[in-house]
Biotite code that builds the C-alpha atoms (Angstrom):
import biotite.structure as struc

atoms = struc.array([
    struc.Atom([-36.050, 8.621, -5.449], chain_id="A", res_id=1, res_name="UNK", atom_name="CA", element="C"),
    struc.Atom([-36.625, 6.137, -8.327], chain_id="A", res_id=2, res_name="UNK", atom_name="CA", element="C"),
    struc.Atom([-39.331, 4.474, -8.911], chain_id="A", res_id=3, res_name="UNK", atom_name="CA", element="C"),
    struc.Atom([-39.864, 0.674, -9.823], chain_id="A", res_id=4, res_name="UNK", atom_name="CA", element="C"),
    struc.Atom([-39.881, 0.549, -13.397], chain_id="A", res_id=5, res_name="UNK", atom_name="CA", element="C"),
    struc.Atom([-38.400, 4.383, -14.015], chain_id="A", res_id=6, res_name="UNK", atom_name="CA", element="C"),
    struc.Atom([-36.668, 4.608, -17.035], chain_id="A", res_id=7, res_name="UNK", atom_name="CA", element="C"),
    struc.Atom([-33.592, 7.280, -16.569], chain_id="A", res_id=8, res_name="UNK", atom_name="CA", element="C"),
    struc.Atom([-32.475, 9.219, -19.709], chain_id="A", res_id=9, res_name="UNK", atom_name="CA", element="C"),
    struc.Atom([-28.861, 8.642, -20.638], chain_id="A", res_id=10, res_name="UNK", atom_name="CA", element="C"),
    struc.Atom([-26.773, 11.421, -21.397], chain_id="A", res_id=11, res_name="UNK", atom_name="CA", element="C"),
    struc.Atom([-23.095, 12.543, -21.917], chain_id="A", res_id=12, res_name="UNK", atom_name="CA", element="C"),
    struc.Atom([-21.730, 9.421, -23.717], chain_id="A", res_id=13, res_name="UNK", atom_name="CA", element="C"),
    struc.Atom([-20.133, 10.251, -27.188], chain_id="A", res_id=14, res_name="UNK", atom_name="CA", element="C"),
    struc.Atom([-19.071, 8.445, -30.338], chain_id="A", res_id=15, res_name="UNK", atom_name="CA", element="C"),
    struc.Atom([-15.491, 7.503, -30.627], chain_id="A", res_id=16, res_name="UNK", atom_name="CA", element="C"),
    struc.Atom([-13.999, 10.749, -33.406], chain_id="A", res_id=17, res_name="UNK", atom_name="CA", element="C"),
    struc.Atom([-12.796, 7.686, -35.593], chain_id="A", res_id=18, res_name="UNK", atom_name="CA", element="C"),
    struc.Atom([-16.425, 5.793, -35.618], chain_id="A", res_id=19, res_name="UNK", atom_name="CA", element="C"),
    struc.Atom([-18.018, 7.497, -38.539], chain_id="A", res_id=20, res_name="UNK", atom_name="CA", element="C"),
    struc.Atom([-21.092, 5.502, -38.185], chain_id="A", res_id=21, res_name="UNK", atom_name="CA", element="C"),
    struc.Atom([-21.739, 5.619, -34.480], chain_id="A", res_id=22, res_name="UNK", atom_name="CA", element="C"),
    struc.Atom([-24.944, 6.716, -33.424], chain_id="A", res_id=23, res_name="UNK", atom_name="CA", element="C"),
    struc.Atom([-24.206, 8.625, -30.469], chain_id="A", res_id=24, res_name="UNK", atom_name="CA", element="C"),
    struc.Atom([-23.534, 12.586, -30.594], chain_id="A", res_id=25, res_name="UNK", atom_name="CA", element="C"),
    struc.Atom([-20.509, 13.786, -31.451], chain_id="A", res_id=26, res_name="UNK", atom_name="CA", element="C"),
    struc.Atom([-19.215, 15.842, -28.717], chain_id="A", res_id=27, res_name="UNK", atom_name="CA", element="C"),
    struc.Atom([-17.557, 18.150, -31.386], chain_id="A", res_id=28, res_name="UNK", atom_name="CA", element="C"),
    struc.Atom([-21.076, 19.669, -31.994], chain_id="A", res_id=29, res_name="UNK", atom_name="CA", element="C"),
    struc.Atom([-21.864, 20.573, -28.420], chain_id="A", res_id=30, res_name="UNK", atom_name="CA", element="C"),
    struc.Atom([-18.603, 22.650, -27.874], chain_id="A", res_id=31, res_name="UNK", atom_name="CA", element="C"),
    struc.Atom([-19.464, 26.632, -26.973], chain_id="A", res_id=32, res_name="UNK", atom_name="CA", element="C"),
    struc.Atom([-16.315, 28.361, -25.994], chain_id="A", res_id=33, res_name="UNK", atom_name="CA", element="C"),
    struc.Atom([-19.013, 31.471, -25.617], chain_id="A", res_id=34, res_name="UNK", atom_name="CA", element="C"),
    struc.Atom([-20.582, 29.878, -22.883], chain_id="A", res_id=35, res_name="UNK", atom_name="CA", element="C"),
    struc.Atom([-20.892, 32.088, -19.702], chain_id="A", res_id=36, res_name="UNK", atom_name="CA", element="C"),
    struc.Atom([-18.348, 30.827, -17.493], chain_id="A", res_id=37, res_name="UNK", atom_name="CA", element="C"),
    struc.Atom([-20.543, 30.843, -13.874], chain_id="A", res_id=38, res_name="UNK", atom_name="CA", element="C"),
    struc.Atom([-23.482, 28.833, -15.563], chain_id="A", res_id=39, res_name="UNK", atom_name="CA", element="C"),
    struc.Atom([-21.214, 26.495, -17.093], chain_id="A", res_id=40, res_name="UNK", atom_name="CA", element="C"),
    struc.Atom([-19.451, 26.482, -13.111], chain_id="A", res_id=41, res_name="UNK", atom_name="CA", element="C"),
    struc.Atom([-22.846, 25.292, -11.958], chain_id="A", res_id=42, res_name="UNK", atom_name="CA", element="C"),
    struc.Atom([-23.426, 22.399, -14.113], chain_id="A", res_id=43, res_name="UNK", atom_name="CA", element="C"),
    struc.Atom([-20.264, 20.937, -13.554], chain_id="A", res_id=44, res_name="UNK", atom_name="CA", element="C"),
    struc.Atom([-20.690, 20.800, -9.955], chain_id="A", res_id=45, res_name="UNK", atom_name="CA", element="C"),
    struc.Atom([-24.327, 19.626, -10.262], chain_id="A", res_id=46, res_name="UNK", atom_name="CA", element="C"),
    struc.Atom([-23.114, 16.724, -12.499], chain_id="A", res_id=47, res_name="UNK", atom_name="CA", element="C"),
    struc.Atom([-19.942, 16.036, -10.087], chain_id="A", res_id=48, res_name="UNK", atom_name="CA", element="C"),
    struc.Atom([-22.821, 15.787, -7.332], chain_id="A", res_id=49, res_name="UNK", atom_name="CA", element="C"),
    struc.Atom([-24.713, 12.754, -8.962], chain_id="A", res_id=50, res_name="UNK", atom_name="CA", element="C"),
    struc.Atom([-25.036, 9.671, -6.973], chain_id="A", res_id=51, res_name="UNK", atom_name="CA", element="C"),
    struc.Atom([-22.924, 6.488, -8.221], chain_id="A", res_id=52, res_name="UNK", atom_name="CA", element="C"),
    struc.Atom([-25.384, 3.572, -9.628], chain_id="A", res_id=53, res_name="UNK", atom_name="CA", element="C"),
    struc.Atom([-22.485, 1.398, -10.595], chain_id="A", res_id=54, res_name="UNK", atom_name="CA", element="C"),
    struc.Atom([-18.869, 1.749, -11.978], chain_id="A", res_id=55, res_name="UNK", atom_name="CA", element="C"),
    struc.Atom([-16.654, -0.107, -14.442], chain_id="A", res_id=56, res_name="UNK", atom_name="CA", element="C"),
    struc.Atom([-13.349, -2.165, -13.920], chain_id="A", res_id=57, res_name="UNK", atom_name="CA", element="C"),
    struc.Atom([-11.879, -0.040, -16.477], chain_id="A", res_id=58, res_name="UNK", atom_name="CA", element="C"),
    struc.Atom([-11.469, 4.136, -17.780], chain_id="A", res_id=59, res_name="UNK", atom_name="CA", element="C"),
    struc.Atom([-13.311, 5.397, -20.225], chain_id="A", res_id=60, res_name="UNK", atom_name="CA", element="C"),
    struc.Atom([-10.866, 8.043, -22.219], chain_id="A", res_id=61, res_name="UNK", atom_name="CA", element="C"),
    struc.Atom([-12.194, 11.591, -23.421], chain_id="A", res_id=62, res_name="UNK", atom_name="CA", element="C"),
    struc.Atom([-13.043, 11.389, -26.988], chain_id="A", res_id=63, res_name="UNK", atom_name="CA", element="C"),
    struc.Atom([-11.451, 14.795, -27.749], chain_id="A", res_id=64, res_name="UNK", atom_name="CA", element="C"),
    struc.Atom([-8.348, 15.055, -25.635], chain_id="A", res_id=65, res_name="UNK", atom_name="CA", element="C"),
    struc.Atom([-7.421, 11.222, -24.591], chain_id="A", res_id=66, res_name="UNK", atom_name="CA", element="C"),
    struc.Atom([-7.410, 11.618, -20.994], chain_id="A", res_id=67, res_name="UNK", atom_name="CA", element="C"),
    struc.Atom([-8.462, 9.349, -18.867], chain_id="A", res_id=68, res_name="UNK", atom_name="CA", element="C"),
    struc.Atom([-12.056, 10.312, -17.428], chain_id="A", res_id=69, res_name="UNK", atom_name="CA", element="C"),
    struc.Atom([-13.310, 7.814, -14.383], chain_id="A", res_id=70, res_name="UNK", atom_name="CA", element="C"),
    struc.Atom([-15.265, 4.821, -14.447], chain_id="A", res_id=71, res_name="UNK", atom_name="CA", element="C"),
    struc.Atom([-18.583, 5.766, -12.496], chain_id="A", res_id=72, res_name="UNK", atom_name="CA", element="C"),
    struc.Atom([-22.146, 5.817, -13.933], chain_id="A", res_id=73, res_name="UNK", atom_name="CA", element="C"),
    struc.Atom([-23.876, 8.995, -12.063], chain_id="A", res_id=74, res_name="UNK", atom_name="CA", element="C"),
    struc.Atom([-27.459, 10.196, -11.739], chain_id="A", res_id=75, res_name="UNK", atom_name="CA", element="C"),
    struc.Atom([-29.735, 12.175, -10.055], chain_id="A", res_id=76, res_name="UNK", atom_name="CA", element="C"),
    struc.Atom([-32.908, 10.272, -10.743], chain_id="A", res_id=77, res_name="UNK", atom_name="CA", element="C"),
    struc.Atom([-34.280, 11.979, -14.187], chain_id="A", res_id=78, res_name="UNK", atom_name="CA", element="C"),
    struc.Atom([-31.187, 11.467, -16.249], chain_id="A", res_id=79, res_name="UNK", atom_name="CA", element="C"),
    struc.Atom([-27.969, 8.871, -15.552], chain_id="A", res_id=80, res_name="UNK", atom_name="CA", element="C"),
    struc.Atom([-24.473, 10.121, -16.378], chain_id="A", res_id=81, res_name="UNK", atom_name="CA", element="C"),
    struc.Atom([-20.751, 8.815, -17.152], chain_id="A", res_id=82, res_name="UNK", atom_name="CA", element="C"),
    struc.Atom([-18.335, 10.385, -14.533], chain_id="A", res_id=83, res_name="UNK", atom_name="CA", element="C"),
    struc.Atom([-16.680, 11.953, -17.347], chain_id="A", res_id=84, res_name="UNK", atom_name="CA", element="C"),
    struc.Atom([-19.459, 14.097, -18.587], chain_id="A", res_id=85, res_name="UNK", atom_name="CA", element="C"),
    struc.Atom([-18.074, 16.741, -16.220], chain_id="A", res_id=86, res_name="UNK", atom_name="CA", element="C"),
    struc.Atom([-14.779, 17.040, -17.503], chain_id="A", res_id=87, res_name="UNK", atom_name="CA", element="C"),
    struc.Atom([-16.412, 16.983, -21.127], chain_id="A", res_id=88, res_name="UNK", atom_name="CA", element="C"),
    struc.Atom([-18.085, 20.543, -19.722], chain_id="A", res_id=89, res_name="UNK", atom_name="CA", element="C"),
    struc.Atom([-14.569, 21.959, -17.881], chain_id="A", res_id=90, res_name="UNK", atom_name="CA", element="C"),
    struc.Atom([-12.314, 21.206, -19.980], chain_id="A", res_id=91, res_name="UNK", atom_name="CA", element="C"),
    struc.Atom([-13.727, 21.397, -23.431], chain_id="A", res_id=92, res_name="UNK", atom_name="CA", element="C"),
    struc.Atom([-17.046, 23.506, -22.987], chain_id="A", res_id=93, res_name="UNK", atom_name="CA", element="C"),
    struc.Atom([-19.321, 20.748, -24.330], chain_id="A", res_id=94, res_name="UNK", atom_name="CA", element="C"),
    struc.Atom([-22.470, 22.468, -23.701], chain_id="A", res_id=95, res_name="UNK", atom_name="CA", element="C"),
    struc.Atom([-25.483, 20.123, -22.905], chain_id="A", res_id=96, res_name="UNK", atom_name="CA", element="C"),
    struc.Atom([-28.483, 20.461, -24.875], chain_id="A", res_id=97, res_name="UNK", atom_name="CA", element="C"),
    struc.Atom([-30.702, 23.388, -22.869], chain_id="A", res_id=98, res_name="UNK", atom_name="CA", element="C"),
    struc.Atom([-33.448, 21.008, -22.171], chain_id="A", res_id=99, res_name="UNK", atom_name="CA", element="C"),
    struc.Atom([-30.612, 19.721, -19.429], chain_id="A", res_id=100, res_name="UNK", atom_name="CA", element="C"),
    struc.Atom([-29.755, 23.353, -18.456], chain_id="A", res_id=101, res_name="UNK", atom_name="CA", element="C"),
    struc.Atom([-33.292, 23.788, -17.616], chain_id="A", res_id=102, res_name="UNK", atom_name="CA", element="C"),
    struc.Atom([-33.794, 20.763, -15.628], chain_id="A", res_id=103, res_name="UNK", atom_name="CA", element="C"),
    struc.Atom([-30.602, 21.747, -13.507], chain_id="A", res_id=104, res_name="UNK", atom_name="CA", element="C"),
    struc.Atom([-31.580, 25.325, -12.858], chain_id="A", res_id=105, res_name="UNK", atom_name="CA", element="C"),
    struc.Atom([-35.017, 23.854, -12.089], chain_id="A", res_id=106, res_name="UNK", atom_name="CA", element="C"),
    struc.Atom([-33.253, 21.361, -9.212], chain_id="A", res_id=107, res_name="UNK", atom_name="CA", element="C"),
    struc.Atom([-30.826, 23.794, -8.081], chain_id="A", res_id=108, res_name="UNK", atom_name="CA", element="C"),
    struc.Atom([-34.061, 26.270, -7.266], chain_id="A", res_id=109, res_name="UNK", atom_name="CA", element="C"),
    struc.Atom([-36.008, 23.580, -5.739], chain_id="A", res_id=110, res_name="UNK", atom_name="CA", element="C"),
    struc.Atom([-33.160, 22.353, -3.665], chain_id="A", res_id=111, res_name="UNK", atom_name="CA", element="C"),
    struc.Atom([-32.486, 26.127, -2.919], chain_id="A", res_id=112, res_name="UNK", atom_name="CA", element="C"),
    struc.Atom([-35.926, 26.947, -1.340], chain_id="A", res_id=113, res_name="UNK", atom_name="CA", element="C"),
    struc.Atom([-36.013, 23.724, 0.943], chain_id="A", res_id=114, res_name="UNK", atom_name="CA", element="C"),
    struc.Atom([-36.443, 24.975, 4.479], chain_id="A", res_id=115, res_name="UNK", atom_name="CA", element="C"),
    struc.Atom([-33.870, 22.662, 6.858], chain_id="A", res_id=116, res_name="UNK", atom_name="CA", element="C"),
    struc.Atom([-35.836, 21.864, 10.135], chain_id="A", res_id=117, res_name="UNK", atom_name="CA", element="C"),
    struc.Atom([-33.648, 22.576, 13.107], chain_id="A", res_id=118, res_name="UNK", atom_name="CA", element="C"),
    struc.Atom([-35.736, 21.275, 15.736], chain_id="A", res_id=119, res_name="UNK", atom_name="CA", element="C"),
    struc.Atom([-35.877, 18.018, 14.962], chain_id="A", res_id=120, res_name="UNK", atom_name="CA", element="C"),
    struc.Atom([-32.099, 18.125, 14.633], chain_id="A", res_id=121, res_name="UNK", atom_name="CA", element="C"),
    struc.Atom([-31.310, 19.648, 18.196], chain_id="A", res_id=122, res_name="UNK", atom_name="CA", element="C"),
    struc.Atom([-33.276, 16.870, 19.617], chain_id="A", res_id=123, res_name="UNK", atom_name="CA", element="C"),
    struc.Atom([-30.658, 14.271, 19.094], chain_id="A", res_id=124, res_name="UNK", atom_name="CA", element="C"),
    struc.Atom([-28.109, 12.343, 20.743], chain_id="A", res_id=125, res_name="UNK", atom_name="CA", element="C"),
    struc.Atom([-25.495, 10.629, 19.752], chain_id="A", res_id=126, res_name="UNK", atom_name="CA", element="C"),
    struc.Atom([-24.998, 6.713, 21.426], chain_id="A", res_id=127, res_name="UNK", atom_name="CA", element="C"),
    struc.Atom([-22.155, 7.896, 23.737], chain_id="A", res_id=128, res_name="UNK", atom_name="CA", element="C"),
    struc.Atom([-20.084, 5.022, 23.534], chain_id="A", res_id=129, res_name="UNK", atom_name="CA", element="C"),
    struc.Atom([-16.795, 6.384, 22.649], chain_id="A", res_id=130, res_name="UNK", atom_name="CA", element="C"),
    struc.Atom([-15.303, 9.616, 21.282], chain_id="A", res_id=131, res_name="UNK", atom_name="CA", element="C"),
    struc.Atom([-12.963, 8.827, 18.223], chain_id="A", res_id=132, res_name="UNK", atom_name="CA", element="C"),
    struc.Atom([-12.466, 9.186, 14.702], chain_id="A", res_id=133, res_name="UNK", atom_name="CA", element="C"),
    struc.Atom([-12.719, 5.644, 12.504], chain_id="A", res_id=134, res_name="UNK", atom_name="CA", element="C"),
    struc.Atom([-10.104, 5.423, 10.016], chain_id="A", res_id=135, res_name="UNK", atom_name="CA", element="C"),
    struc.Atom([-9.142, 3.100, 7.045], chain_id="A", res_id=136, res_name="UNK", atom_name="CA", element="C"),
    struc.Atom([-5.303, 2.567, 6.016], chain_id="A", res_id=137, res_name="UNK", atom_name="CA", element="C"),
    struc.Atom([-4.785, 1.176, 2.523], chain_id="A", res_id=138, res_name="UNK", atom_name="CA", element="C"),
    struc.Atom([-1.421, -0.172, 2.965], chain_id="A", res_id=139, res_name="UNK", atom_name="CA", element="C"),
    struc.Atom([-0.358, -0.873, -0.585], chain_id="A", res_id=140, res_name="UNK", atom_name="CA", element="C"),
    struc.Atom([3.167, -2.404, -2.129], chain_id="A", res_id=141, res_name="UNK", atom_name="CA", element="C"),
    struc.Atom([5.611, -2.928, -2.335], chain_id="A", res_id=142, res_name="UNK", atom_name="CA", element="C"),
    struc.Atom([5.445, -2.538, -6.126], chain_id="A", res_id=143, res_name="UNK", atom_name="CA", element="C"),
    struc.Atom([7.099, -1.696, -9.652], chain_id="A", res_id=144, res_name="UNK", atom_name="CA", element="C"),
    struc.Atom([6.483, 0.802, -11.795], chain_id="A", res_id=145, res_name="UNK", atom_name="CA", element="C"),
    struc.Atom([3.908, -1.261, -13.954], chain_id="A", res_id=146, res_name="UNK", atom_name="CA", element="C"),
    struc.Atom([1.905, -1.946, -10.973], chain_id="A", res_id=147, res_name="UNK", atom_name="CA", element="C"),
    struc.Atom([2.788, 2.038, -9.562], chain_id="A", res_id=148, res_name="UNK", atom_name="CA", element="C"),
    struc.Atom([0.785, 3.083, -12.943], chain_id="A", res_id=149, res_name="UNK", atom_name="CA", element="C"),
    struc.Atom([-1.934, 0.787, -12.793], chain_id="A", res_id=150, res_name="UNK", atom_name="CA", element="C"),
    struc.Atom([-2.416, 2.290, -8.964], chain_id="A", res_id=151, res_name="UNK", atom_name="CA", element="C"),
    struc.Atom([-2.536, 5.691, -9.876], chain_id="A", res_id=152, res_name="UNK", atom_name="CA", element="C"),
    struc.Atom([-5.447, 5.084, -11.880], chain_id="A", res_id=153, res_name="UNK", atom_name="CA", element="C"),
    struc.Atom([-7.114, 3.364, -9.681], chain_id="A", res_id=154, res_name="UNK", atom_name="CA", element="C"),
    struc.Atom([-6.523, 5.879, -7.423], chain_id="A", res_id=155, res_name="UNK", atom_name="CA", element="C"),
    struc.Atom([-7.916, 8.899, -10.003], chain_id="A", res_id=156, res_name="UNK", atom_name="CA", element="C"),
    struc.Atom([-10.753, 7.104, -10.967], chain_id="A", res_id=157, res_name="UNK", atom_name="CA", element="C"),
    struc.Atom([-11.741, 6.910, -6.968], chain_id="A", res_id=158, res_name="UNK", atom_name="CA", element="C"),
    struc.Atom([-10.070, 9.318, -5.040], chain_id="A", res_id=159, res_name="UNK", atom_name="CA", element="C"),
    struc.Atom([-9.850, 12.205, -7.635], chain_id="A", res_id=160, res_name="UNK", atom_name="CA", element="C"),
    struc.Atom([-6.256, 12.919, -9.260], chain_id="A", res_id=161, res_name="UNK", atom_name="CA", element="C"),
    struc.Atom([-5.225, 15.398, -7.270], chain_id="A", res_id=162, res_name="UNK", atom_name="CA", element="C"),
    struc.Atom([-4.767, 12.704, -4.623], chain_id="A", res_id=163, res_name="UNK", atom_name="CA", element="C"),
    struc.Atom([-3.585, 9.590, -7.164], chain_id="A", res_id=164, res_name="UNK", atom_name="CA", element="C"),
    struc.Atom([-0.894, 12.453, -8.305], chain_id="A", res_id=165, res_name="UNK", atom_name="CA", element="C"),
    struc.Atom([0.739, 12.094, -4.265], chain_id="A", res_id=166, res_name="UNK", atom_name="CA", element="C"),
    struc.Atom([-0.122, 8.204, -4.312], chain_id="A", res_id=167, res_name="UNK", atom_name="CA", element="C"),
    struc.Atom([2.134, 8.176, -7.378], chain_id="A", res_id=168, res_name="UNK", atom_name="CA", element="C"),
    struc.Atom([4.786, 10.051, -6.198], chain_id="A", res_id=169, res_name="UNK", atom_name="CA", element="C"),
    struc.Atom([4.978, 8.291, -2.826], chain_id="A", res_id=170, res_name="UNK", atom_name="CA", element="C"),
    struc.Atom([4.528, 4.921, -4.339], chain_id="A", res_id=171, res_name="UNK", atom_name="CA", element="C"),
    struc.Atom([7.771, 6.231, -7.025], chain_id="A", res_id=172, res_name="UNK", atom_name="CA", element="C"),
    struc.Atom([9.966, 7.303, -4.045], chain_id="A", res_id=173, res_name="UNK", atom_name="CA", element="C"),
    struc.Atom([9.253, 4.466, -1.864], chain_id="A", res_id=174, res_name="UNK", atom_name="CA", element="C"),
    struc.Atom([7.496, 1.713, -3.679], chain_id="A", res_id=175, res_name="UNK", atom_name="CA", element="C"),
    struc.Atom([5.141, 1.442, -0.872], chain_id="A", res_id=176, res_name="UNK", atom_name="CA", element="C"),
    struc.Atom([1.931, 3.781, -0.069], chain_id="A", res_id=177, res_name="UNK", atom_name="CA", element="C"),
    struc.Atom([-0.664, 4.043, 2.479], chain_id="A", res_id=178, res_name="UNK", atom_name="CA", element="C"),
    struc.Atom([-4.268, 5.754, 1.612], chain_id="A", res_id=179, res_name="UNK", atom_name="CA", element="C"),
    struc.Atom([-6.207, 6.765, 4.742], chain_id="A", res_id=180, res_name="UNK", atom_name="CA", element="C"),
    struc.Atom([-9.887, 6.962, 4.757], chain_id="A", res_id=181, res_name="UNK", atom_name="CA", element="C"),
    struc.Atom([-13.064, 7.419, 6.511], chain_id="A", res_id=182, res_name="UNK", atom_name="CA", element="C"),
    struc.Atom([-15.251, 5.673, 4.521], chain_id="A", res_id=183, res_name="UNK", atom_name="CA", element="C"),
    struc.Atom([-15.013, 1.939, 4.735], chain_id="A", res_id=184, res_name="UNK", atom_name="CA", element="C"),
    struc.Atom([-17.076, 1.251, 1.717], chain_id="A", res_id=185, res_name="UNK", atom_name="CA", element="C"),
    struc.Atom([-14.453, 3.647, -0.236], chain_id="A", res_id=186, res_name="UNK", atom_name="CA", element="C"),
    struc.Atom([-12.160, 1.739, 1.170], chain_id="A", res_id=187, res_name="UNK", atom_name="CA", element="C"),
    struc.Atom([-13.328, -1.532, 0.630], chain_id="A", res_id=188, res_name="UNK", atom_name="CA", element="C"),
    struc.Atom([-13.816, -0.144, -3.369], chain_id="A", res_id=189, res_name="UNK", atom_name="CA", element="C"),
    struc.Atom([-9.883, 0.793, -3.345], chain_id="A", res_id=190, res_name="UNK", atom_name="CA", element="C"),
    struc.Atom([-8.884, -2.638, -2.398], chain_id="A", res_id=191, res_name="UNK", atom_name="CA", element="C"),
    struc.Atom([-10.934, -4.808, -4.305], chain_id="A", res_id=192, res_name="UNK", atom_name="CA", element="C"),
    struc.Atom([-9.993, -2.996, -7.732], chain_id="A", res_id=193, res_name="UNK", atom_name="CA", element="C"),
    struc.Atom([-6.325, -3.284, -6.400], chain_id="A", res_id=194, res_name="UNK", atom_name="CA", element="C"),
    struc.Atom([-6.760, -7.006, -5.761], chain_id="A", res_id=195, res_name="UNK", atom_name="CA", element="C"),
    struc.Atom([-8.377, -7.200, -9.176], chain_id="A", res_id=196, res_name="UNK", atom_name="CA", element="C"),
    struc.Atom([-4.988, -5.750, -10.489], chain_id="A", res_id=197, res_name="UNK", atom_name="CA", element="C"),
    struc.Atom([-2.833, -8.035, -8.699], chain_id="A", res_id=198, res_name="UNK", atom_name="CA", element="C"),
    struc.Atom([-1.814, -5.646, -6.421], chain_id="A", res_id=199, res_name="UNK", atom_name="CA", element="C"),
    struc.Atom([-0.840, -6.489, -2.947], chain_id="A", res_id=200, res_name="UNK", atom_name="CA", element="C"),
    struc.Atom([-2.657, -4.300, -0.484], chain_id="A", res_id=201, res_name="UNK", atom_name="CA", element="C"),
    struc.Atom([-4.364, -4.671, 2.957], chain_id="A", res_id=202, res_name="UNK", atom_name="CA", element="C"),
    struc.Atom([-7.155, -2.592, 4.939], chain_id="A", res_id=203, res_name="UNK", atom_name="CA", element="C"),
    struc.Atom([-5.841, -1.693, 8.834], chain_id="A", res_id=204, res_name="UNK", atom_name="CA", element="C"),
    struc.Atom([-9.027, -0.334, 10.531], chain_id="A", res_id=205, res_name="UNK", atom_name="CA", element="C"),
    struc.Atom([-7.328, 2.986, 13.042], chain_id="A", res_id=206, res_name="UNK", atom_name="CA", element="C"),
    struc.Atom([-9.045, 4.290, 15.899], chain_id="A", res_id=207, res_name="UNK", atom_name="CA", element="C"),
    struc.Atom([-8.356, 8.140, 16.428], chain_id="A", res_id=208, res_name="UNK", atom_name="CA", element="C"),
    struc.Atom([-9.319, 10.542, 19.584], chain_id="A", res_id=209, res_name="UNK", atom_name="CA", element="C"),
    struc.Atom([-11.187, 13.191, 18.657], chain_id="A", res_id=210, res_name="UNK", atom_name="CA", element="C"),
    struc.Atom([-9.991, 16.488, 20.115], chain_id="A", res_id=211, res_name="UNK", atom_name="CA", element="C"),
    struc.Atom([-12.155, 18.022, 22.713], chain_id="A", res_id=212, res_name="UNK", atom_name="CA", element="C"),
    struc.Atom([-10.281, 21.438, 21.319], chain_id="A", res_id=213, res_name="UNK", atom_name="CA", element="C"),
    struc.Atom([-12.652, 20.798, 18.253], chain_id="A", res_id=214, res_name="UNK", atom_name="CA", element="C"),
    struc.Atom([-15.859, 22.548, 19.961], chain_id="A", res_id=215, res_name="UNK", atom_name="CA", element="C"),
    struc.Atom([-13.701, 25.615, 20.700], chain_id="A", res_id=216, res_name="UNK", atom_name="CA", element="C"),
])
């Protein structure tokens, strides 16, 4: 948790390759294409597993490559993140400084040797009103091909671009999409930076029946 008055370290944002007097690192100098490949595994999930503090209305682009690389500001209560700082570590092997390393291996063991209590766990019960799934449909379009773009990156920056890569291709095909969810405060975060690009969309709340064949 963080305290009242914490101060979180920032890490992972770079200086722009053409800003020669920037004084933030130069992710040029952090780049180890030695580095063991499951370590380097582990700290890109642990930074991909930060919680969101806030996120921007626009993409931040990768200072070595140009792609664009999400809008979220992570953390995990000792140091705060950009979403990107991940793909700085897949992609290009940008190697934190090992005073990082060592806190993650230091969380990952901690959160490794927590004991789950069961008990408490098989004591509870659900408030039996109904069994169903609660779904969110993003209904979305129609639209051009400007606003089909400005969706799909949206879309990355949210849902991960594995999933704005089928938004695209279904809003390019049919000028119309639909995005369904579970989370109504993801959701609610798809429309509103849709409506803040002018693009028509609505929220249809669905109501599912959950499968009694799902216990076996």
């Amino acid at each position: 948790m963080i305290g009242e008055g914490m101060q979180l370290r920032l890490i992972g944002y770079w200086r722009s390759v053409n800003e020669h007097d920037s004084s933030l690192p130069d992710p040029r100098d952090f780049i180890d294409p030695e580095w063991d490949e499951s370590e380097r595994a582990r700290v890109i999930d642990y930074l991909r597993q930060g919680r969101t503090t806030s996120w921007s209305p626009g993409f931040s682009r990768c200072r070595l490559c140009g792609s664009s690389n999400g809008s979220k500001t992570l953390t995990d209560g000792t140091f705060v993140w950009p979403e990107g700082f991940a793909h700085y570590v897949a992609e290009h092997a940008v190697k934190p400084p090992q005073e990082i390393l060592e806190h993650v291996w230091r969380e990952l063991d901690r959160i490794a040797r927590i004991e789950p209590d069961v008990a408490w766990w098989r004591e509870q019960r659900g408030v039996a009103k109904a069994r169903h799934w609660l779904r969110w449909r993003v209904e979305i379009g129609p639209c051009d091909l400007r606003a089909t773009n400005i969706i799909q990156q949206i879309a990355g920056g949210v849902l991960g671009w594995d999933r704005a890569e089928r938004i695209y291709t279904e809003l390019s095909r049919k000028g119309t999409a639909r995005i369904t969810l579970s989370d109504r405060g993801l959701a609610d975060e798809v429309r509103e930076r849709l409506t803040g690009a002018r693009v028509a969309c609505t929220i249809v709340e669905e109501r599912v029946p959950a499968p009694d064949t799902l216990l076996g």
